[in-house]
C-alpha positions, 0 to 999 in steps of 0.5 A: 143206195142213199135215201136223199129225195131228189128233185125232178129236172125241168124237162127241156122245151121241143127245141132244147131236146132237139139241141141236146140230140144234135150234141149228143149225136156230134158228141157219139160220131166224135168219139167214135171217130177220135177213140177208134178212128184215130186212136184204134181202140177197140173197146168204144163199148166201155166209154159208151157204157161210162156215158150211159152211167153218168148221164143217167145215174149221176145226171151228168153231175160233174162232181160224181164224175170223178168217183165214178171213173174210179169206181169204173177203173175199179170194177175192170180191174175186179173183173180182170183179177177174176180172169187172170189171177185164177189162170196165174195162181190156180185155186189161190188166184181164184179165192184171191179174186173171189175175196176182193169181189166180195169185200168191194161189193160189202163196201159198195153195200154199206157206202164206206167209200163211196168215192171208190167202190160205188155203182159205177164199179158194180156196174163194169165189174159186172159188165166186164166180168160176163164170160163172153166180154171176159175171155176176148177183153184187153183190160188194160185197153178197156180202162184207156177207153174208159178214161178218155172217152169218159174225159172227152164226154166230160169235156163236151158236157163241160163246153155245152154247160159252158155255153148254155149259160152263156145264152141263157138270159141273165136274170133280171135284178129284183127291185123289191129288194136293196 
C-alpha cells in the first residue's frame, strides 16, 4: 500500500541461487522435522505461510519481521474471534467479531498502525478464516507454529546473512580519497 519506489535486487549468480536453494531446502527439511517432528505441530502450514510472506512481500527484511509476526498473530486471532465468538455469544458474538474485522481492515486500509494491522494480518485472517482451515484449526496451535517457525526462519536467515558477509571480499579502500 506505500507508494515508495523500490529498487530491484541483483539477482544472484548460477551458483549463488544453487546455494540459497540448498539453504532454503536445509531450512524446510529442518523445520519440518523440528516443528512437527520433534515438537508435534501440526500446523506447519502456518509457519510456512510466514516464510512465504516475509520473503517475498518483505524481502526477508529484518525489521518488517517483527510487524509482520503481529500482524500474523493478529489476523489468527481475527479469524478465531469469527469462529468462536458467534458460537459463544450467538448473534452478539458475531456482530463482535464482525466489527473487529472491519476496523483491522479500515486500519490496514488507511496505514494507521501499520506495525499491527498490515498485509501480513489480512494475509492469515484470510487464510485462517477460509471455512474449511476454520472449523478443523486449533488457533492457539497455529500461532505457536507461527511464532517458532517464523523465529527459526528469522534465525536461519539471520545466520545465512551472517555468513554471507563473512565470505564476501572486503571492499577495497579507495585511494583517491584522504
Amino acid at each position: 500500500m506505500s507508494n515508495e519506489a523500490e529498487t530491484p535486487a541483483e539477482k544472484p549468480s548460477l551458483f549463488a541461487g544453487f546455494v540459497i536453494l540448498l539453504i532454503v531446502i536445509m531450512g524446510i527439511v529442518g523445520w519440518i522435522l523440528l516443528g512437527g517432528g520433534v515438537l508435534k505441530l501440526s500446523s506447519l502450514y502456518a509457519s510456512f505461510l510466514f516464510l512465504w510472506y516475509w520473503s517475498a512481500v518483505e524481502k526477508l527484511d529484518m525489521k518488517k519481521l517483527v510487524p509482520g509476526m503481529l500482524g500474523a498473530l493478529i489476523g489468527i486471532a481475527l479469524a478465531a474471534g469469527l469462529h468462536h465468538l458467534p458460537l459463544m455469544s450467538g448473534t452478539l458474538g458475531f456482530i463482535i467479531a464482525i466489527s473487529a474485522v472491519v476496523i483491522a481492515v479500515y486500519l490496514g486500509i488507511v496505514e494507521r498502525v501499520p506495525a499491527l494491522f498490515n498485509t501480513a494480518t489480512m494475509l492469515y485472517l484470510t487464510v485462517a478464516a477460509a471455512p474449511a482451515i476454520m472449523e478443523s484449526t486449533d488457533f492457539r496451535e497455529m500461532a505457536v507454529a507461527t511464532l517458532l517457525g517464523g523465529g527459526f526462519f528469522a534465525a536461519l536467515v539471520f545466520g545465512a546473512q551472517r555468513l554471507a558477509a563473512m565470505m564476501s571480499p572486503a571492499p577495497e579502500a579507495d585511494e583517491t580519497t584522504g
